[in-house]
C-alpha positions, 0 to 999 in steps of 0.5 A: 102740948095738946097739939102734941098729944092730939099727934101722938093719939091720932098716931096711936090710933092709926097702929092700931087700925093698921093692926086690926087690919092684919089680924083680920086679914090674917083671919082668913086662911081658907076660902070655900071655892065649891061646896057640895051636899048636905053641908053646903049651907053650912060651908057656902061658896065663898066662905072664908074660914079662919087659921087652923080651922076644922071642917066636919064633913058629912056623907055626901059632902065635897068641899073644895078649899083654897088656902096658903098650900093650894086647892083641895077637896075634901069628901065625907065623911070626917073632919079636916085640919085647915092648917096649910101645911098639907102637902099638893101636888105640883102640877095643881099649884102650877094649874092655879097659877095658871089660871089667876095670871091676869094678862095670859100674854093674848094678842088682839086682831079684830075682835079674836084672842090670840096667843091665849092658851086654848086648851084647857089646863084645869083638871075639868077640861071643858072650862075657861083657863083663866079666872078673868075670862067670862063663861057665856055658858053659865053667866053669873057676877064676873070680877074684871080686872081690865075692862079694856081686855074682857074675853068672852069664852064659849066651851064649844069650840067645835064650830062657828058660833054665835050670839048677842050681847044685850046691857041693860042700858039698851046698848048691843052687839053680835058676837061671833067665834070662829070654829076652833075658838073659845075666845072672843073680846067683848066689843067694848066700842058697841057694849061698854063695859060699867061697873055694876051692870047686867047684861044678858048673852044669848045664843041660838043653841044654848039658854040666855044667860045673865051676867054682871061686872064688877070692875076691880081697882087693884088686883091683888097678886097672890091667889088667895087675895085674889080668890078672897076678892071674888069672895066679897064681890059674889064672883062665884063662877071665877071661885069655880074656875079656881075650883077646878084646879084642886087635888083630890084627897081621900075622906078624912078621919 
């Protein structure tokens, strides 16, 4: 009989875990992906805002959002609805789409990304069109899905260009990008790729950057999972990336 209701209890007790799970999963239906001006303290990057919040917005503000409906930026003043059921335009949710794909179907030839799209897809032209690509222009914490398939991306794909990769365990390697090329596999035989590490990317034309990996043990397939990954892990420069495929939207009232 006790085992019997030692059963029933632990059963219990796992509903109502599982319960608590998805109403706090359910609690975030918006995520700030850029933020901007006054309010930006108030609404940092990668704050998660629950259902149906409403953002108040000072002059001056611009607060890019991710929700269930797509990306969005809001500019103040005035006060918004995250309710989700505003209409987007198509081609910003194709962008978005886009950019979380985790395998862009690129091919691998000594050391070069191939078959990846080059030009960019977002509304900035000048950055990566992919979240899992890393930025060597601005460094940051980077959330890696694969380590065996991590891509480095320069903007300036003008030229020939190059640089060095330095891990803090003293490992290194040169990198170098042929003129036309933004991307270039990070040389995992000579720079393992660990979870938790910094290294730093320096080139002779542009400021030596930092960057930390955080290896992911699942991807999550929908965007806004996705996005709420980088959240809890402070991969802010992968939240720009999404950032960059938001429509406008006039001030609000």
């Amino acid at each position: 009989m006790a085992d019997t209701k030692t059963r029933k209890a632990v059963v219990a007790g796992l509903m109502a875990a599982g319960c608590l799970f998805s109403a706090g999963s359910a609690l975030a239906q918006a995520i700030v992906v850029r933020s901007t001006g006054p309010s930006a303290a108030e609404y940092p990057q990668g704050r998660k805002l629950p259902a149906n919040a409403t953002v108040t917005l000072r002059a001056g503000d611009r607060l890019t959002v991710l929700d269930k409906a797509g990306t969005r930026v809001l500019s103040g003043p005035g006060s918004f609805a995250l309710n989700g059921a505003i209409n987007r335009d198509e081609t910003a949710g194709s962008a978005l789409a886009s950019l979380t794909v985790r395998t862009p179907g690129a091919r691998v030839r000594t050391g070069a990304v191939r078959g990846a799209p080059l030009a960019a897809s977002t509304a900035e032209a000048n950055a990566p069109d992919s979240v899992w690509y890393v930025d060597v222009s601005k460094g940051g914490t980077f959330c890696v899905a694969d380590p065996t398939a991590l891509v480095l991306w320069r903007p300036n794909r003008a030229s020939e260009g190059a640089g060095k990769l330095l891990s803090a365990d003293g490992s290194m390697a040169d990198v170098a990008w042929k003129a036309g090329s933004a991307l270039k596999l990070w040389p995992v035989a000579s720079v393992p790729v660990v979870d938790g590490q910094s290294y730093t990317f320096s080139n002779p034309v542009g400021p030596t950057v930092n960057i930390r990996l955080k290896l992911l043990a699942s991807v999550p397939s929908e965007d806004m999972a996705v996005a709420s990954v980088f959240a809890d892990n402070g991969c802010n420069a992968q939240l720009d990336v999404i950032a960059n495929s938001a429509a406008p939207q006039a001030s609000g009232g």
